[in-house]
N, C-alpha and C positions, 0 to 999 in steps of 0.2 A: 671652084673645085671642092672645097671644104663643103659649103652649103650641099653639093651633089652625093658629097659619104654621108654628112650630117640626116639628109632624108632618103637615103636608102639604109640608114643603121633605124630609122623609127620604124620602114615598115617592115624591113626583117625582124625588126624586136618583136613588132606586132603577131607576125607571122608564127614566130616563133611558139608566145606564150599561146597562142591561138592552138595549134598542131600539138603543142604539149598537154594542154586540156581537154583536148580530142582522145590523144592516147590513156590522159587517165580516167577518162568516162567507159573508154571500151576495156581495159584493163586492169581498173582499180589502183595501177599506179600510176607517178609521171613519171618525166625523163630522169628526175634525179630521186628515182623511188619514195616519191613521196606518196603518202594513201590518204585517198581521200576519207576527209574526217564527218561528213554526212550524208547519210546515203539517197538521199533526196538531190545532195548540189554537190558541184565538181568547185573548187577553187583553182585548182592548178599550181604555179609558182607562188604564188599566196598563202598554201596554209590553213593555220588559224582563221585567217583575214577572209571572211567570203566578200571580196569586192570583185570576184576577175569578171564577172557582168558586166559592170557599171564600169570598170576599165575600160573593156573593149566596145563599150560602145560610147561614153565618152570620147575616145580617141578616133575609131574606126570613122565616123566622115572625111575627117580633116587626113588620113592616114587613105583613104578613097581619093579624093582630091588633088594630093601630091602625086599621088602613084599614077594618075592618068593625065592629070595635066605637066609633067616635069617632062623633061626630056628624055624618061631614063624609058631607054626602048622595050624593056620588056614588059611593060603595062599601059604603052601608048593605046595598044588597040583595046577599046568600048569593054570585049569578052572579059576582058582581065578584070576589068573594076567589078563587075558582076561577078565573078566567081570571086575576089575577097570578099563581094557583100554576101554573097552566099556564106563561105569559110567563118566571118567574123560572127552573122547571124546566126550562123547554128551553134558557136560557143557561146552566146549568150544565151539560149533556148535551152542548153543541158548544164548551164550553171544555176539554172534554178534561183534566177536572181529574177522577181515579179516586178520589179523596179526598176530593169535593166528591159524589161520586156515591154514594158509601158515607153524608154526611150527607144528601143527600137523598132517600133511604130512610128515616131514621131518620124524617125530615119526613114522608114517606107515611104510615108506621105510625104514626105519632099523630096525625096530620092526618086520613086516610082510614077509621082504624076505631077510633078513640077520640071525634073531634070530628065530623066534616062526614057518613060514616057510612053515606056514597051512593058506594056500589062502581064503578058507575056510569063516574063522575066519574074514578076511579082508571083503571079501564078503558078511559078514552077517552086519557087521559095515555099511557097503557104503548101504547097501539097508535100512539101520535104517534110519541112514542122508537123503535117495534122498525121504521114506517116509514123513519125519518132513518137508523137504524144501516144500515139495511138499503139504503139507496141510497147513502149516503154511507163510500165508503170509507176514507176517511183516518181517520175515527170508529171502523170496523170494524176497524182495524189499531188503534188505541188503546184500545178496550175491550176487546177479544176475541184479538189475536194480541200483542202489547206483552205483556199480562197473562199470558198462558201460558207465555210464553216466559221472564218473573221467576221465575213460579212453578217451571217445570221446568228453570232454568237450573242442575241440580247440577254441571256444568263448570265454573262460572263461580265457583261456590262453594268447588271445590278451588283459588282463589289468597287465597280468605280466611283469612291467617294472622296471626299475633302475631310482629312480627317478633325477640323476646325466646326464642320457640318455633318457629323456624323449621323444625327438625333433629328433632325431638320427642315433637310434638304430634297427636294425629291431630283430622281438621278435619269440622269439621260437617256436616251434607247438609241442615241448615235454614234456611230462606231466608227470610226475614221483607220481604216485599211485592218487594225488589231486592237486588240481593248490595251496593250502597252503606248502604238501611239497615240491611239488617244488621251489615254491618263500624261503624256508627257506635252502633248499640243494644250490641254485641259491647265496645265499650271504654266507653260508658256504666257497662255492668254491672260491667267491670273495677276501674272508678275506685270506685264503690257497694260495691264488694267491701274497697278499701282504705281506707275512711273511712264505717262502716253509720250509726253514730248521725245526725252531722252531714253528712256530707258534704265536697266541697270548695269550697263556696262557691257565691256567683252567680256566673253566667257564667261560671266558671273552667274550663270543659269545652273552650273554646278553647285555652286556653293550655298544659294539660295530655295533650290530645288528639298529640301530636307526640312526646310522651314515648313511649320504645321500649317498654313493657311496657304500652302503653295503644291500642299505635298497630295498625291491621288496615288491609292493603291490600285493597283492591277493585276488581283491574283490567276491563275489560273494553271489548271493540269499538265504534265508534259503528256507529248504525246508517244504511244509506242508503234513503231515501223516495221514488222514481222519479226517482233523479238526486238530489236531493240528502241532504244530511245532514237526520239528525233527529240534535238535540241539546240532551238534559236542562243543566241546568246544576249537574255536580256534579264534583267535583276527584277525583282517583286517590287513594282512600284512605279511612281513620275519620275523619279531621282535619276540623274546622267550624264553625262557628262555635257550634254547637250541633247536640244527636245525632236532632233533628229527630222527637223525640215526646215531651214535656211533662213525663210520667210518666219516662219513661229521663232527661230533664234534672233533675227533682225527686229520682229516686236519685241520680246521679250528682252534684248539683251544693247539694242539702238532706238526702241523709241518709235515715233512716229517717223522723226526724221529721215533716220537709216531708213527705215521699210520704206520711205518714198524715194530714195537715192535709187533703191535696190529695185522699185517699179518701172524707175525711171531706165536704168540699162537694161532692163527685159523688155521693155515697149522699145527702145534704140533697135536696140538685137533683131525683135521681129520688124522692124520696119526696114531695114538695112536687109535682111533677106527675101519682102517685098520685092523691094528697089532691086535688089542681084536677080532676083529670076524675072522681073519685069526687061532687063539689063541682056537676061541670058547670059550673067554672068556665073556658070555652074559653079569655079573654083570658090571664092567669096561663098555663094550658097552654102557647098557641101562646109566647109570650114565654120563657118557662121551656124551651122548645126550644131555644131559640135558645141561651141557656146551656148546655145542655146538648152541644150540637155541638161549643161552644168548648173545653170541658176531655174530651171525648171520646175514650179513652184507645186505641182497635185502629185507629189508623191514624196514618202521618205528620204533624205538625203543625211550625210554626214553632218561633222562640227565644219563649219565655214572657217572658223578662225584659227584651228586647230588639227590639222587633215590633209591627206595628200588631195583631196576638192581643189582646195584652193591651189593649190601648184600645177593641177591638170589646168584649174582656169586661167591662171596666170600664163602659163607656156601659150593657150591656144590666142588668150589676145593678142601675145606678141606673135605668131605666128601671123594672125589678122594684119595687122599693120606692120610686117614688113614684108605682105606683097610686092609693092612696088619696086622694090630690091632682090626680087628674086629671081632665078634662072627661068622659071616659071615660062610658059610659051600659050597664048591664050587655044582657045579650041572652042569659042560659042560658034 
């Protein structure tokens, strides 16, 4: 009984920030008047914090999963799961989170032609999305010209340099998603270069980052959005608190070690959801997605050792393993 309020209070929660997001996309506030603070991306109960993308889609498999495989009768039937994967999907697509968008693909492709199977279904999604993008411009500027402009910004990339090599050096022309993460992947790798076994510790990529032979600046213009500023929230330079992708914090900051520990559960993860959908085990699948988003190594991610990351990842493997203990009713 507890387990049965326990995962109906996740996916009302879910629900909840989801339709709260909704409203303050269409009306500029949410439910507890909050306004959104870039006109580009919606955060919702967040704030400051623009994580509610990468929230709701971290969660949203394993939040899919429970709601049609549990007993709880109002999302037994197939419709329901589809219309949260609709609901969850379209709050990640006007949170303007490009990182949340790349996970939820990942959710398409194992959701759409692994488990559920009706192209259909897919198809009515993507014509929702290429409507929204297509009316709403502020979204078109953030998926479509934002994106091109990182990608082909090689100007921006001739101020990324090593300030140890200033005189020297000649400088990249490759851009890894924005010339900030590169300059912060770029001293990552630096740091990994001078400590391969072990590394320099947890979290030590702060403190270290400042150091002249470790440091790359990355300057560049803010931009303006019909009169006002659009503004990422990232400082002039490599320096941060972390190099803002898992893998680059695992070399930098564990060595070769950790980064093979850390290959090592992401090759488990995708083999384990082989085996579930060889299995037609959907539940495990969809759940095991959800893992899989969290240590998902081609694209920007938080601080791993310092971050609500790790407590989303933490929940969902225990989620994983206590399948077997749960009220849970199979349906392959």
């Amino acid at each position: 009984e507890v387990k049965k309020y326990f995962f109906n209070i996740l996916i009302i929660s879910l629900i909840f920030v989801s339709t709260d997001a909704i409203f303050q996309y269409f009306f500029g506030y949410n439910f507890l008047l909050m306004k959104e603070n870039v006109v580009t991306r919606i955060s919702g109960l967040f704030g400051d914090e623009m994580i509610l993308g990468s929230y709701i889609a971290r969660f949203s498999p394993m939040i899919i999963a429970i709601a049609y495989f549990s007993k709880n009768k109002l999302f037994k039937d197939e419709k329901y799961s589809i219309l949260l994967l609709i609901l969850f999907s379209f709050v990640i697509f006007i949170s303007g989170e490009r990182t949340a968008l790349i996970f939820l693909n990942i959710i398409f492709i194992i959701y759409f032609f692994k488990i559920n199977k009706k192209i259909y279904n897919f198809a009515l999604i993507f014509f929702i999305f290429f409507s929204v993008i297509s009316l709403d411009g502020n979204l078109k500027k953030r998926y479509i010209q934002y994106s091109i402009e990182n990608l082909t910004a090689s100007e921006v990339d001739k101020n990324l340099k090593s300030t140890a090599e200033i005189n020297n050096s000649k400088k990249s022309q490759i851009i890894i998603f924005n010339e900030h993460y590169t300059a912060h992947y770029k001293s990552a790798l630096k740091m990994f270069n001078d400590n391969i076994l072990f590394g320099h510790g947890p979290r030590m990529f702060r403190y270290l980052c400042s150091d002249e032979k470790y440091f790359f600046s990355a300057d560049y213009n803010l931009r303006t959005d019909e009169g006002k500023k659009f503004v990422e929230k990232v400082s002039t330079g490599s320096c941060s608190t972390h190099p803002h992708n898992i893998y680059m914090q695992f070399l930098s900051e564990l060595g070769i070690i950790g980064f093979a520990f850390l290959i090592f559960v992401q090759t488990l993860v995708i083999r384990e959801i082989y085996l579930s959908i060889k299995k037609n085990d959907k539940y495990n699948c969809l759940v095991l997605t959800s893992i899989l988003i969290c240590i998902w190594p081609l694209s920007p991610s938080g601080n791993f050792f310092n971050n609500w990351l790790s407590m989303v990842l933490f929940f969902l493997v225990g989620i994983y393993f206590l399948k077997s203990n749960f009220f849970l009713k199979s349906k392959t």
